[in-house]
C-alpha positions in Angstrom: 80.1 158.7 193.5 83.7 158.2 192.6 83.6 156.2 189.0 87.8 155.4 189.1 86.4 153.2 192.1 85.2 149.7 191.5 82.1 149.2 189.5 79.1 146.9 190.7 79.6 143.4 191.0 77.9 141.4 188.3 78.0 137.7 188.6 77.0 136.8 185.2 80.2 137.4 182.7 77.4 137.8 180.0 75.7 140.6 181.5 78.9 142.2 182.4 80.9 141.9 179.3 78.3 142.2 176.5 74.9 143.9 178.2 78.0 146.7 180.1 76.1 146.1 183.2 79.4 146.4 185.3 79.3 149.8 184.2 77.4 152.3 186.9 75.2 154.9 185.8 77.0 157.0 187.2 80.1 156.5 185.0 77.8 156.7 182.4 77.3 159.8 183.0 80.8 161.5 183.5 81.5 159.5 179.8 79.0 161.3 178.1 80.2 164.2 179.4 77.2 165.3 181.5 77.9 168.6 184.0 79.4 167.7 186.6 81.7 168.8 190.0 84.4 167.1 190.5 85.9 167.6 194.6 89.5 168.6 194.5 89.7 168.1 198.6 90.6 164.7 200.4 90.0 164.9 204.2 90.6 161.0 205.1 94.0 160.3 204.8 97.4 162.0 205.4 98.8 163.6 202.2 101.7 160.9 202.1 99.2 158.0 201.7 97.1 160.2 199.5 100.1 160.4 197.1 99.7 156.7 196.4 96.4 157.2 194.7 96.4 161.4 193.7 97.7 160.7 190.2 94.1 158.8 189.4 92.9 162.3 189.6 95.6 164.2 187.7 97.0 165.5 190.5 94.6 167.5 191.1 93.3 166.6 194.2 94.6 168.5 197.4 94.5 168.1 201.0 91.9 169.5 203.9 93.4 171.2 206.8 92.8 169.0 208.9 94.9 166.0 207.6 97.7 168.7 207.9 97.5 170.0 211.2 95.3 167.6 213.1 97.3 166.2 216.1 96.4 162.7 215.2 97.7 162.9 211.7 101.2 164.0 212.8 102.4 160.8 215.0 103.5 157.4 213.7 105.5 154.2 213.1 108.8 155.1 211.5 106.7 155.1 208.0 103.4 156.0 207.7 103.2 154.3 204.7 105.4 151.2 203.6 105.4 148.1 200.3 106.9 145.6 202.6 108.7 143.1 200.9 107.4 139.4 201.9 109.7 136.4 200.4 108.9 132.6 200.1 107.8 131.6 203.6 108.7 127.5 204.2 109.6 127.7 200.8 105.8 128.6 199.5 104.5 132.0 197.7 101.1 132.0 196.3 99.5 128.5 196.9 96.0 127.7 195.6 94.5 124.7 197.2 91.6 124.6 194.5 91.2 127.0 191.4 91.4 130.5 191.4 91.2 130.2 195.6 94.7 132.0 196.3 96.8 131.9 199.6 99.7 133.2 200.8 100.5 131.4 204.2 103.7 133.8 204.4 101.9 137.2 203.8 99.3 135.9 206.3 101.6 135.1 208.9 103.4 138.5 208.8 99.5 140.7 208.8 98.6 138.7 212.2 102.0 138.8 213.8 101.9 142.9 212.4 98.5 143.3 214.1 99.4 141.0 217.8 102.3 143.4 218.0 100.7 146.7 217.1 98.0 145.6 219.9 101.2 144.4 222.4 102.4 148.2 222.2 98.9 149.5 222.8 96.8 149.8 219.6 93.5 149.9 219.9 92.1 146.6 218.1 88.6 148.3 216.5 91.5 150.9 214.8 93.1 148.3 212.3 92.0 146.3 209.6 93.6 143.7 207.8 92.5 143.6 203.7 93.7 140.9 201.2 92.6 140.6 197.7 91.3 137.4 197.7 88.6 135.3 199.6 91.1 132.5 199.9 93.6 134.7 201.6 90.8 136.4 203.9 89.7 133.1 205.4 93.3 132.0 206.0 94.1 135.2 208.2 90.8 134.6 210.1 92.1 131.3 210.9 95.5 132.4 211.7 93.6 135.1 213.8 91.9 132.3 215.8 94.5 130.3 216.8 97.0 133.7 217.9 94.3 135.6 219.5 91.0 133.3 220.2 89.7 132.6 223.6 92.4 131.0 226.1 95.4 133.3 224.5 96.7 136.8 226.1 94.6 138.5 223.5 91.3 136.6 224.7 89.3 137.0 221.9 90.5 140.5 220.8 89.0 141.3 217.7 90.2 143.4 214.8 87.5 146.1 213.3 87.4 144.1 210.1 88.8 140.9 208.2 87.5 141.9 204.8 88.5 141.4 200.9 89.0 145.3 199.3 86.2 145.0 197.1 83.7 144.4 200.3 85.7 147.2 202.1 84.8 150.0 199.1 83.1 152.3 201.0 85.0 151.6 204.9 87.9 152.9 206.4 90.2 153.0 209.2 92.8 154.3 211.0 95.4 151.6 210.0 95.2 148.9 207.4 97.5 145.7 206.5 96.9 145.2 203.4 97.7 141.3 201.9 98.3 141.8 197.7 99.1 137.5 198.2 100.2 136.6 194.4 103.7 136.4 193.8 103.3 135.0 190.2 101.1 137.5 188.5 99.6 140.5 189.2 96.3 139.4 189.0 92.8 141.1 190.3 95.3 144.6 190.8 95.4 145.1 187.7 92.5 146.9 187.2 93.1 150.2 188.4 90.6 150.9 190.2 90.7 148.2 192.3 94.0 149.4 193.5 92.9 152.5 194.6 89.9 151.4 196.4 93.2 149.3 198.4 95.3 152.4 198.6 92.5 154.7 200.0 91.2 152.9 203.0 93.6 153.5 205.5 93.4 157.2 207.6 97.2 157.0 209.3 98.9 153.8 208.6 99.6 151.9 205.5 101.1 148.5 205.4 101.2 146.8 202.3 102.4 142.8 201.9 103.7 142.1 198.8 106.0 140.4 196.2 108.2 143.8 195.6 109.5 142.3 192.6 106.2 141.2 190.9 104.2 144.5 191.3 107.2 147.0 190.3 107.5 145.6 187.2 103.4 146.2 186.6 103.2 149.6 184.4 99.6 150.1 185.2 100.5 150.4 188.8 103.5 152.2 188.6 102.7 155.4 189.4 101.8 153.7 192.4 105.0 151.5 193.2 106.9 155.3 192.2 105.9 156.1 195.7 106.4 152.9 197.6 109.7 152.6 196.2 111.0 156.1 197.2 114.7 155.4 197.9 114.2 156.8 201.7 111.7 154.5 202.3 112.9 150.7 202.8 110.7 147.8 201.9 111.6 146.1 205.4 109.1 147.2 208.2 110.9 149.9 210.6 109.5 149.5 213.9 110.8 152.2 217.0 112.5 150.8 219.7 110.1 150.9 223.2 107.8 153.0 221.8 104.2 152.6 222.8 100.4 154.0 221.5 100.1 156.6 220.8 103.4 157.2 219.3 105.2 159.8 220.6 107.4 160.4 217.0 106.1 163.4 215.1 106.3 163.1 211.5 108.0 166.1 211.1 110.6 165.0 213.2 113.9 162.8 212.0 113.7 159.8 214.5 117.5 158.7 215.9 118.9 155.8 214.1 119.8 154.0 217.3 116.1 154.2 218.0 115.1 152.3 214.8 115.1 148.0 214.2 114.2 146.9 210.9 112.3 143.8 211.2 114.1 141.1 208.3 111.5 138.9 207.4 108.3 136.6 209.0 110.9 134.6 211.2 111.7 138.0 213.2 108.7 139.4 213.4 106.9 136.3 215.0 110.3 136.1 217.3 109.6 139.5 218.5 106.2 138.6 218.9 106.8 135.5 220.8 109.3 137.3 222.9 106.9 140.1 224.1 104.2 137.9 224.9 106.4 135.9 227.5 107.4 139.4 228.6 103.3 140.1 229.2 102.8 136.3 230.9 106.1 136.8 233.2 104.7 140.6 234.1 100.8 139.4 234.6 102.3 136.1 237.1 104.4 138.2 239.2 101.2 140.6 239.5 99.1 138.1 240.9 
C-alpha cells in the first residue's frame, strides 16, 4: 500500500468525516506506528518526473537502474516533463454547466489536438492517456475525441488506452499522460496532496500537464511540486522538435539544436499544426491510390 495515495472513496460525508471511514487500515497502521518497511526504490518513471512527487517521501526515495539506463527511458519530446500554460480559450476558463460539474473547453481542446499529433508523428495510441480531474472534464474530451478521431476521420476510430478521472486511474499507468488540472479559479480537488501525486506518478516517459500556471503556483501545498515545473529552463509553452518522428531519435542527455525546436503558442497553433498535417496525410494517401 502507499498511504500518501488517495484513500477509499466513501460516498456518505457522514461516514467519512465523523465514523474516519476514508481512512484505510492501512494508514491506520503506519499512524500508530506499527513496524513497518518503507521501499526507497521507484522503477516506473524517469527520475525527472519522479522529482515531481519525491519530496512526499522526504526525499528519500531513489531510482532503479533501469529508469537510468534503459534505452526507452533516455529518448523524448524536447521535455519529458512540462506545466503547460493554457489561457482563456473563446474567451472561457473553467465553465460549469450545472454544479460542481467543471469543464474546461480550452484545456480539452489542447489534450486531443496534443494526442492527434503525437499519433500523426507515430505514437502508438494504447501508449498515452489523457487524465483530468473531473468527471465533467473527462466526458468533454471523450466527446471531443469522437468527433476528431471517430469512424469516417484519418484516425478511424483510433482509441487512446484510457479516458479516465485520476482518482479511477490510482493504481494504472502509462507510457505518456496529458493530464487536464481544468479550474482556473480555484485550486480545487488538488488540493489534497495526495491526490496530486496519484496525478504526478502515472506517467512512465512523458508528462504533460494542462493548467492555469498562475492559479496553481500560487498554491503552497503544491509547491514543492510547481518548484519543479517552474524550473527556469523549462518553459511552460509546449516544445515540440521539428520533423521528428516515434520513436524520438533525441537522447536526453543530449542538448537538441535550437533551430530544431518550435514552441507551440497557444490552442489556435496547435490545432493549426494539426489541421495542417492531416491535409498533408489526405494529399499523401490520394496520390497513393
Amino acid at each position: 500500500g502507499d498511504h500518501t495515495q488517495l484513500p477509499p472513496i466513501v460516498k456518505s460525508i457522514a461516514f467519512a468525516r465523523f465514523s474516519n471511514l476514508d481512512r484505510s487500515l492501512f494508514a491506520r497502521l503506519i499512524e500508530f506506528e506499527v513496524p513497518h518497511i518503507q521501499l526507497n526504490r521507484q522503477g516506473r518513471t524517469r527520475p525527472e518526473i519522479a522529482d515531481l512527487f519525491r519530496w512526499k517521501y522526504n526525499n528519500n526515495l531513489g531510482d532503479l537502474q533501469n529508469v537510468i539506463s534503459s534505452p526507452e527511458y533516455k529518448t523524448r519530446f524536447v521535455y519529458t516533463n512540462q506545466l503547460i500554460n493554457i489561457d482563456d480559450y473563446d474567451g472561457k476558463g473553467e465553465t460549469t454547466p450545472t454544479a460542481y460539474y467543471y469543464q474546461n473547453i480550452g484545456e480539452a481542446e489542447y489534450a486531443v489536438a496534443l494526442f492527434q499529433f503525437m499519433i500523426m508523428i507515430g505514437y502508438p495510441a494504447k501508449k498515452i492517456s489523457i487524465l483530468t480531474t473531473y468527471t465533467g472534464q473527462k466526458e468533454l474530451i471523450v466527446d471531443i475525441l469522437n468527433q476528431r478521431c471517430g469512424t469516417g476521420t484519418i484516425y478511424n476510430g483510433i482509441g487512446l488506452r484510457s479516458v479516465s478521472t485520476v482518482d479511477r486511474y490510482q493504481g494504472q499507468q502509462n507510457d505518456y499522460i496529458i493530464l487536464s488540472l481544468v479550474r482556473t479559479k480555484s485550486v480545487g480537488y488538488l488540493r489534497d496532496v495526495r491526490r496530486c501525486i496519484v496525478a504526478m506518478s502515472r506517467a512512465r516517459l512523458g508528462l504533460y500537464v494542462l493548467c492555469r500556471k498562475s492559479l496553481f503556483e500560487s498554491c503552497q501545498t503544491l509547491r514543492p511540486m510547481m518548484k519543479v515545473f517552474l524550473h527556469p529552463n523549462i518553459p511552460n509553452k509546449l516544445h515540440i522538435v521539428l520533423g521528428e518522428h516515434y520513436p524520438s531519435s533525441s537522447s536526453s542527455e543530449e542538448t537538441i539544436p535550437n533551430d530544431k525546436i518550435f514552441e507551440i503558442s497557444g490552442v489556435s497553433e496547435l490545432g493549426n499544426l494539426v489541421q495542417s498535417m492531416r491535409k498533408q496525410w489526405i494529399d499523401i494517401a490520394t496520390q497513393q491510390t
